[in-house]
Every structure is written in C-alpha cells, then in structure tokens.
C-alpha positions in Angstrom: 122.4 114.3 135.0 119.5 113.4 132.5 118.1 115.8 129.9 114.5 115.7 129.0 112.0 117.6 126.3 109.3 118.6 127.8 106.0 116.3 126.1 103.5 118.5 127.7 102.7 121.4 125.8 103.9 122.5 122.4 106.8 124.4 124.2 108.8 121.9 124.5 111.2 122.9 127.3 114.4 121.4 127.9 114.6 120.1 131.4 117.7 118.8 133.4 117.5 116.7 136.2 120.2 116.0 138.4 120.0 113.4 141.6 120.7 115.0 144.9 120.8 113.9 148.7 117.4 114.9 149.2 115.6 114.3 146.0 115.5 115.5 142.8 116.8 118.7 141.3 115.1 120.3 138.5 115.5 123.0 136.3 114.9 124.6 132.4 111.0 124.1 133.0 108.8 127.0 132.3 105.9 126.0 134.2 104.6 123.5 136.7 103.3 121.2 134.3 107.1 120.6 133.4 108.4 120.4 136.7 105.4 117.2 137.1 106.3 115.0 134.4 110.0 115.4 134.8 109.8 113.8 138.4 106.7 111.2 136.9 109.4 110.2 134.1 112.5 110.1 136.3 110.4 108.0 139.3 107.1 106.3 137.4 106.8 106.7 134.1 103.7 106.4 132.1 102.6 106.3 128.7 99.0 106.4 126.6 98.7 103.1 124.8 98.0 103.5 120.8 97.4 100.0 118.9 94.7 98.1 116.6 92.9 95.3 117.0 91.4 92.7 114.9 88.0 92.7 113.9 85.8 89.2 113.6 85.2 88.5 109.8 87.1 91.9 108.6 89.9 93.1 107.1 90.0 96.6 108.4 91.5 97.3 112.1 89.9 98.7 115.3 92.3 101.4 116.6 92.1 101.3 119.8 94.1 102.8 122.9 94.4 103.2 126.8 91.8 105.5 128.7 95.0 106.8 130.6 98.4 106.4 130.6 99.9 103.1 132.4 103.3 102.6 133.6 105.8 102.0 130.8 106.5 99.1 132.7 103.5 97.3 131.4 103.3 98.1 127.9 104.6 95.0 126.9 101.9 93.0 128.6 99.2 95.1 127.5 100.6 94.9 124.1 100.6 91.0 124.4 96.4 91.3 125.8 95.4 93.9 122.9 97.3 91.4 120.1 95.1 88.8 121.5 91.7 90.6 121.3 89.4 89.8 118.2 85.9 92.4 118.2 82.7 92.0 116.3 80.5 94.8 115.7 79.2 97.4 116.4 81.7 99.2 118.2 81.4 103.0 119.0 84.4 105.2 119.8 84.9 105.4 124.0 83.8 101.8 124.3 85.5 99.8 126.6 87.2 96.9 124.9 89.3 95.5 127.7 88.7 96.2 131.5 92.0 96.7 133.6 94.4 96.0 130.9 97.8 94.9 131.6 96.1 94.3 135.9 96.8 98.6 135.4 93.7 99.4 136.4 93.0 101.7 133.2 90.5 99.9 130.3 91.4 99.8 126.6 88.8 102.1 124.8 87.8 102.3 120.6 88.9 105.0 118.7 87.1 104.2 115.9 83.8 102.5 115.0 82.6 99.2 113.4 79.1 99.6 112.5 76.7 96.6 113.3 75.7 93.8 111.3 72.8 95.0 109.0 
C-alpha cells in the first residue's frame, strides 16, 4: 500500500493505492484528476523541470524550465544538459532554449528575459 497527496489542485486529497491481481486499486480521490496522477506516479512518473542557466558575459541567471513534464527518470540528464547551457541575449520568456532535452521529447523554455545588447 502507498499513500499519496494529491499535487493536482489545492485540495490536496489523500490517496491510497494498493497493488492488486488486475491492476491497481485506488481510493481517497475526490475527482478524476486524482484518480490520473495516482496511476501516472505509481506506473510513469513525471515532473516539470525548474532550473537557471548561465548567461554569456552576466552575472544574473536565466530561469528556465521544461515546456511539459518529463519522466522523473530523466531529470538527472536534463539537469546535466541545462548545467551545460550558456545564453546570450535577448531572450524572451517561452523561447525555446534546448530542443528535446534529456532525448524527452519536451524543449527547455525561458522564464525570464535578457534583453539584447544595446
């Protein structure tokens, strides 16, 4: 049996999860949404990326993050790509900063800016 908090809305149900014969069995969730992630984080979980990287010539940080979630089985790797990345600007917030990070298919985006070079 696993116990689980709920991460999807401010609710925060308690869910338990117990492994059966034909699956899993799921209970405490208050709506759909917590029924979902309860099987995604028993089975294949995921998580949103949050990290900075450096920026050519500065001493501020870019904040940057994943477009989607990725399988927590690759944060590592996409850890070790974003440490690596250096950006210049200008930078606007949604740009793409690394295509298929980690080989997950989901690109690193800004979530900040760096204005241009004036």
């Amino acid at each position: 049996m696993t116990e689980l908090t709920c991460i999807v809305c401010p609710v925060g149900c308690r869910i338990r999860v117990d492994r059966a014969e034909n699956g899993l069995k799921i209970s405490g969730n208050d709506c759909p949404r917590g029924l979902t992630y309860a099987r995604e984080e028993m089975t294949a979980p995921k998580r949103i990326l949050t990290a900075v990287v450096e920026v050519a010539g500065g001493e501020s940080m870019l904040p940057v993050k994943t477009k989607e979630a990725i399988a927590k089985a690759k944060i590592w790797l996409a850890m070790q790509e974003t440490k690596a990345i250096t950006v210049s600007g200008p930078v606007t917030v949604g740009q793409v900063i690394k295509d298929n990070v980690a080989g997950s298919g989901v690109p690193l985006v800004a979530t900040g800016m760096i204005p241009g070079d004036a």
